[in-house]
N, C-alpha and C positions, 0 to 999 in steps of 0.2 A: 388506268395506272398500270404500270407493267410489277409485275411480281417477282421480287428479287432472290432468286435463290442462289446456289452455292455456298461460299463460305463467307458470306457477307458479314458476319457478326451479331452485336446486339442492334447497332442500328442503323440496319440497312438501309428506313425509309429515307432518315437524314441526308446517307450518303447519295440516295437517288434523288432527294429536292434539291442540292448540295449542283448535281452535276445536271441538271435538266436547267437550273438558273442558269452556270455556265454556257452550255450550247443555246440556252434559249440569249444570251448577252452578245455571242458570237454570233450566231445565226438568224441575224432579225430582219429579214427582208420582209416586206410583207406583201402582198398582189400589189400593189401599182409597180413594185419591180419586175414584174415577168409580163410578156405578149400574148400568155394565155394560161388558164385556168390549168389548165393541164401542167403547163410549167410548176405552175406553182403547187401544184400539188405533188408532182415527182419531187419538187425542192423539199418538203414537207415531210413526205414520205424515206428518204436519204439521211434525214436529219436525224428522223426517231429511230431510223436502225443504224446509227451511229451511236446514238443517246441509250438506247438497248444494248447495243454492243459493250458498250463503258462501262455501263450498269453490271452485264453478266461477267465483265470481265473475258472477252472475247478480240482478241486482235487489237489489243489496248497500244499496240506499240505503231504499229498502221494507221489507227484512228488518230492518236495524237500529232501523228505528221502530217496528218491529214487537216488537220484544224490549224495547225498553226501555219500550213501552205495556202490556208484559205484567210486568216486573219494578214498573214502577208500580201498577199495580192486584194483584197477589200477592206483593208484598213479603213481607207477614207469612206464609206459604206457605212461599215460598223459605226462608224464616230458620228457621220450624220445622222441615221439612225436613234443611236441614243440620245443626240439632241435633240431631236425634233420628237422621243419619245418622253425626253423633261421637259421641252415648252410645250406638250399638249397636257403633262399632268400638273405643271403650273398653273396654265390657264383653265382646267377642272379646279385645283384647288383653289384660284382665286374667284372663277363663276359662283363655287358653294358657297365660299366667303362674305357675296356681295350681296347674294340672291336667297337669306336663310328662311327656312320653312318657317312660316308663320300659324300659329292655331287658332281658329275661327272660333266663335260662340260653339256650333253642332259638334265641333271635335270633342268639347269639353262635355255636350249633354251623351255624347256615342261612347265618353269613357278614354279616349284616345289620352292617355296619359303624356304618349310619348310628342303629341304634337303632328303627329304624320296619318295625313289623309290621301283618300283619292283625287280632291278635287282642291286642298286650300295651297298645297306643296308640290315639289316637282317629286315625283316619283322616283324611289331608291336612293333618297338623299341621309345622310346620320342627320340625326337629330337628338341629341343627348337630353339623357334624363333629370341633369341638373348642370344647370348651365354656369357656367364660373363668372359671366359676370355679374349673375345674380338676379338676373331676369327672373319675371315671375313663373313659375311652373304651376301647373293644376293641383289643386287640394283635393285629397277626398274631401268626396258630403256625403252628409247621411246620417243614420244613427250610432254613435262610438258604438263598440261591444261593450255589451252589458256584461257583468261578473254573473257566473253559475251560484246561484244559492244564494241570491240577495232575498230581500225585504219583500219585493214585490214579485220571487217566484214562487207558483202558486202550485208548484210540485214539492215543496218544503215538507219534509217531514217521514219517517220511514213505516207507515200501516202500510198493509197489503194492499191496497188498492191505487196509492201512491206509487211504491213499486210498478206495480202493475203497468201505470201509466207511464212512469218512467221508460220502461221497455218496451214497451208500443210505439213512442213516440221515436227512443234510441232506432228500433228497427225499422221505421219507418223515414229516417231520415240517412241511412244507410240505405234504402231502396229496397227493403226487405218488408214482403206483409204474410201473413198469416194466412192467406190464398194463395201464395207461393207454396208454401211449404205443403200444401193440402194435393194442391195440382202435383207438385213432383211426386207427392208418395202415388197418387193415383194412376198415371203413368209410368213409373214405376212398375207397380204392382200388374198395371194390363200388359206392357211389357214385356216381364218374365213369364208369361202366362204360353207366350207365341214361340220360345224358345225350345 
């Protein structure tokens, strides 16, 4: 992404997705238009320093005769172009349409909420997480949470040794123990010894 400086304002990026959509609507040829790689990549390379040039605000009055000299003489280019660039995103969106990821029994035991696997779905397809016609989605299973300080917890009560337990267990389910804190100070301590 090119970095927009000058006096571009608050929102530069805008004005540079703004004009990159532009040239990229203008300028859509893709390799089966050129006889060699090399063409197509000088085409390529012309475009972005045009598309740079707009951006920094460089020769803005040259560049613009310059595109509109070009959308005049590849009119009918640009138009097929964008046709053949809507019946290929028509026929994706009607392929995803007809062809929806399905989720297997393993997807639901692996957790796969979303329905999307390596091997039940085509790869990189949406697959939404609540489907509007009502299809079924995966439940959790398992145990609800349980409420802190019921009936049946067996840390109930404030003696010292309850405490105690409480905070063992708290630091301990935070990944903290009591051999941590032994080991740092003793390194620590040998440590500042070498300094």
């Amino acid at each position: 992404m090119v970095v927009v400086g000058g006096s571009g304002g608050g929102n530069a990026w805008a004005k540079e997705m703004t004009l990159r959509r532009r040239m990229a609507s203008i300028f859509n040829k893709t390799r089966e238009h050129f006889p060699s790689l090399k063409d197509y990549n000088d085409y390529l390379e012309e475009v972005e320093d045009m598309t740079f040039n707009l951006i920094e605000g460089f020769d803005v009055e040259a560049i613009e005769a310059k595109i509109s000299r070009y959308q005049q003489e590849n009119a009918e280019q640009i138009y097929l172009s964008r046709a053949k660039r809507a019946e290929d995103l028509a026929a994706a969106l009607k392929a995803s349409r007809t062809n929806p990821v399905k989720a297997g029994s393993s997807d639901m035991a692996a957790g796969s909420s979303q329905g999307i696997s390596g091997g039940a779905g085509v790869q990189g397809q949406y697959a939404p997480a609540a489907v509007p016609g009502g299809l079924n989605q995966p439940r959790p299973t398992g145990n609800a949470p349980q409420p802190i300080g019921g009936s049946l917890d067996p840390l109930q009560g404030y003696d010292e040794e309850t405490m105690r337990l409480r905070a063992e267990r708290g630091a301990r389910a935070g990944g903290w123990t009591a051999e941590l804190g032994k080991r740092r100070a003793l390194e620590e301590a040998f440590n500042s010894i070498f300094i």
